[in-house]
N, C-alpha and C positions, 0 to 999 in steps of 0.2 A: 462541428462544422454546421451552419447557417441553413437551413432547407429553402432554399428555391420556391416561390410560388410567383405566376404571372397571371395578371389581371389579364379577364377574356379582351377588355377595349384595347389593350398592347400586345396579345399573344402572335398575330398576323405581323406582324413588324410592320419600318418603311424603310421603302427602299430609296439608297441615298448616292449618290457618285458624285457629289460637291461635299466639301467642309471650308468651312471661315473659322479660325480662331483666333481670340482675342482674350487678352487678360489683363487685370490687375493687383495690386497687391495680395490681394486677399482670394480672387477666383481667379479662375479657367472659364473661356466658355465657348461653347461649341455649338455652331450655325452647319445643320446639315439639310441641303438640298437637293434638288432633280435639275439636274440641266436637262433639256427636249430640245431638240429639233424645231430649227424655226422660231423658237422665243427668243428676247433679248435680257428678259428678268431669269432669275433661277428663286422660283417658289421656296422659301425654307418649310420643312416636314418638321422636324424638331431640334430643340434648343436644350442642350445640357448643360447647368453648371456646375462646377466642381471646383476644389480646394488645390491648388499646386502638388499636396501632395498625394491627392485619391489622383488627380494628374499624370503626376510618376509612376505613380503604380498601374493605371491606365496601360503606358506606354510601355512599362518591364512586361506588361498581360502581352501586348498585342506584338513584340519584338518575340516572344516566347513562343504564341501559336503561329506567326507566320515562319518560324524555324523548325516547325515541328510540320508545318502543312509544306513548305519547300520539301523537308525530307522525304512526307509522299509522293508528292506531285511533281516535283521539280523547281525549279527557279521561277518564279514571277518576274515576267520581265515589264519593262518602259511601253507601251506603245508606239509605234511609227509618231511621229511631229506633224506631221501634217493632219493626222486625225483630230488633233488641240482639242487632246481630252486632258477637261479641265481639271484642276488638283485642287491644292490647300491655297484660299481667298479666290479660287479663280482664275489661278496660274495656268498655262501651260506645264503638264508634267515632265515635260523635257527642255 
């Protein structure tokens, strides 16, 4: 197994509550943002691309630990509609 190391300029992360994606043949790519209060733009923080299927695998990772974080914590629900907190390209999550 691969040893983990993280660069000091990435180890603080960013924090993100927006995603855009988009793809074509050959990539995946991923636009994540901040939406704020009172803007009408949402700032993108970082952009990842990736192959359809690092992609796949992505998604079996993140289906995996939110089944395993439900199991502690309980069900992740929707938010109320009216809050129009935004999701994937900027949608409404409900």
């Amino acid at each position: 197994k691969p040893k983990l190391t993280i660069e000091p300029s990435v180890s603080m992360g960013q924090y993100t509550n927006f995603v855009s994606i988009a793809h074509n043949y050959t990539e995946v790519l991923f636009d994540f943002g901040r939406t704020l209060p009172g803007r009408t733009d949402i700032p993108i923080v970082s952009r990842l691309i990736m192959t359809p299927f690092h992609a796949k695998q992505l998604v079996k990772a993140l289906n995996h630990n939110i089944r395993l974080y439900e199991q502690k914590f309980g069900a992740i629900t929707d938010p109320p509609v009216e809050q129009g907190v935004p999701s994937i390209d900027g949608e409404n999550a409900n």
